[in-house]
C-alpha positions as CSV (number, residue, x, y, z in Angstrom):
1,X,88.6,-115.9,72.0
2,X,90.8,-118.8,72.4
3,X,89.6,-122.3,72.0
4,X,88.2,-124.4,74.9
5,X,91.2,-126.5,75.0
6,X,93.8,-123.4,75.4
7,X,92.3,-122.2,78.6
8,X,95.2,-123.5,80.6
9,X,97.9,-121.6,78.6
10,X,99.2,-118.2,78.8
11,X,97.0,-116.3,76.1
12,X,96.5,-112.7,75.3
13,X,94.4,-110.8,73.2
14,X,95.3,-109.9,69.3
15,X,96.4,-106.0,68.6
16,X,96.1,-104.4,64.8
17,X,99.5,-105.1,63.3
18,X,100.5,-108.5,65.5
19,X,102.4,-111.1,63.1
20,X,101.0,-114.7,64.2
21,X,102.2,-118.1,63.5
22,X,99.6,-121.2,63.4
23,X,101.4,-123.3,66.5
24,X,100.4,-126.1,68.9
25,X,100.8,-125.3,72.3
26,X,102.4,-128.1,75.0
27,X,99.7,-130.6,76.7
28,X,97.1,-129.2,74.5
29,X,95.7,-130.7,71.4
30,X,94.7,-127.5,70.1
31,X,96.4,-125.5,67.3
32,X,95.6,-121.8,67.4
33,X,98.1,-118.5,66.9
34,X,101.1,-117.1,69.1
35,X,102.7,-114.0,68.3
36,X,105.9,-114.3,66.7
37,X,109.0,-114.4,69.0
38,X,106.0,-115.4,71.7
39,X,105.9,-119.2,71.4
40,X,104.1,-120.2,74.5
41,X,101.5,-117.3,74.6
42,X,98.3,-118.2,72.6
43,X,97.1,-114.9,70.9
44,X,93.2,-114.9,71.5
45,X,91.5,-113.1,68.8
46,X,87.7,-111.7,69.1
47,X,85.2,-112.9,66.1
48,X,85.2,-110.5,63.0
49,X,89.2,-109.7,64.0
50,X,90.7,-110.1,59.8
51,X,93.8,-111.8,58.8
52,X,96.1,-111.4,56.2
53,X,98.3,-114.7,55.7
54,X,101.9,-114.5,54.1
55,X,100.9,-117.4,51.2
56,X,98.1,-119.3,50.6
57,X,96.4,-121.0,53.7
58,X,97.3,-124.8,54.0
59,X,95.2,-127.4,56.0
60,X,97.3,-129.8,58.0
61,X,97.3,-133.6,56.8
62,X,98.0,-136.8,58.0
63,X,99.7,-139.4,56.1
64,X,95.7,-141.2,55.4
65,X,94.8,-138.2,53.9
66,X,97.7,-138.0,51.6
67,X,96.3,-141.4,50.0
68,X,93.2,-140.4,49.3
69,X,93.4,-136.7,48.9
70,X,94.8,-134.7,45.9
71,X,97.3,-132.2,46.9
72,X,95.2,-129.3,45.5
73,X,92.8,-130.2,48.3
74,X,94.8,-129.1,51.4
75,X,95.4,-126.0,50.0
76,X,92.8,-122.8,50.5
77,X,93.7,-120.3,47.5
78,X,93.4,-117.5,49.9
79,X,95.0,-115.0,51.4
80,X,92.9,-113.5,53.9
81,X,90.0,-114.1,56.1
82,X,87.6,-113.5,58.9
83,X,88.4,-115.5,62.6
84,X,84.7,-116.7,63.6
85,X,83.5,-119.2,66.1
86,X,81.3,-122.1,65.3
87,X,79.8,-125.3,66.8
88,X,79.6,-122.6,70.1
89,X,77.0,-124.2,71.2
90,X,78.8,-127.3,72.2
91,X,81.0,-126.6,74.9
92,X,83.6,-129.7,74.5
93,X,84.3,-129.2,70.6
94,X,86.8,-126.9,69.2
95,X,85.3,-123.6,68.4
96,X,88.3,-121.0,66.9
97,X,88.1,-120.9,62.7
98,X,88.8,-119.0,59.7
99,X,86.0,-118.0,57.0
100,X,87.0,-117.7,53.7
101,X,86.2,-115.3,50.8
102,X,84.6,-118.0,49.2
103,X,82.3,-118.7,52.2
104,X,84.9,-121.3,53.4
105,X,85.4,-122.2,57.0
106,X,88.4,-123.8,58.4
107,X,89.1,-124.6,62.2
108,X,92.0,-123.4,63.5
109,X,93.3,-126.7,64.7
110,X,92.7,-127.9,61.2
111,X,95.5,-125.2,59.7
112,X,99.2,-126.1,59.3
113,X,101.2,-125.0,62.1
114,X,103.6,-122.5,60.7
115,X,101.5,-120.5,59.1
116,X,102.6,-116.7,59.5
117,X,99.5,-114.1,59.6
118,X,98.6,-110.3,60.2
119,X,95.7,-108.7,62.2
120,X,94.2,-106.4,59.6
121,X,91.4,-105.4,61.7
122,X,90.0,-106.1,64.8
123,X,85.9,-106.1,65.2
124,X,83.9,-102.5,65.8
125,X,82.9,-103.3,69.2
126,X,86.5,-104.4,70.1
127,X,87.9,-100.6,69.4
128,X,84.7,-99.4,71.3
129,X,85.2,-101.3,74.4
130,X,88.6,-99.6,74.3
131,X,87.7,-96.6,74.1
132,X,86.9,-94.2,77.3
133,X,83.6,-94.0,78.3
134,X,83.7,-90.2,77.8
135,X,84.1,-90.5,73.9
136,X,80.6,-92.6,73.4
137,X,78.7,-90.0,74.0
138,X,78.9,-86.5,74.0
139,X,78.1,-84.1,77.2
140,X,74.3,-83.6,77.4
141,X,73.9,-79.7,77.3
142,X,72.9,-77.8,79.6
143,X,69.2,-77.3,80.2
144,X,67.3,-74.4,78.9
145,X,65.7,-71.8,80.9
């Protein structure tokens, strides 16, 4: 899925194996992920799709927060997590986040752009949707006489 605000850019869904950056897109003010090399493409992902990130998440700041906050705070000391949608409910909020091992969740528009990622996995019902219809279930057999 791709956040209610990216609707009017170019988007695609993730693949197992894309590399991501955290970016803002132009006359948005929504962060999400592009594909690398893909800039202007927003890479949708499906919830229960994991992520590996390259270092330790970081969430963006503003200068306020760097006043107030210790620097320990913006960081996430994780590695990987779990894309989910929250607040879904409320159609004109942003919905895209990350859940952490430790039961940690993050909005997307909340990470530091730049932030380079891996699909690990996408969801179970995302391979079976891809699939053929002929592999879900097998031929009836033939009745008996």
């Amino acid at each position: 899925m791709c956040d209610y605000s990216l609707h009017a850019v170019a988007s695609r869904s993730a693949k197992v194996g894309d590399s991501l950056v955290t970016a803002d897109f132009r006359n948005t003010l929504t962060r999400g992920f592009s594909a690398v090399g893909e800039p202007d493409v927003a890479v949708c992902l499906m919830p229960g799709t994991e992520l590996a990130f390259e270092a330790e998440v970081e969430r963006h700041h503003v200068w306020l927060q760097m006043l107030f906050f210790r620097r320990d705070k913006w960081k996430i000391p994780h590695k990987v997590g779990r894309f989910r949608q929250i607040n879904v409910d409320n159609p004109a909020t942003h919905h895209d986040a990350i859940e952490f091992p430790d039961g940690r969740v993050v909005l997307v528009t909340r990470l530091r752009p730049g932030q380079y990622a891996t699909v690990l996995q996408l969801p179970a019902r995302a391979h079976a949707a891809a699939e053929p219809k002929s592999q879900h279930r097998a031929a009836s057999p033939a009745p008996a006489r």
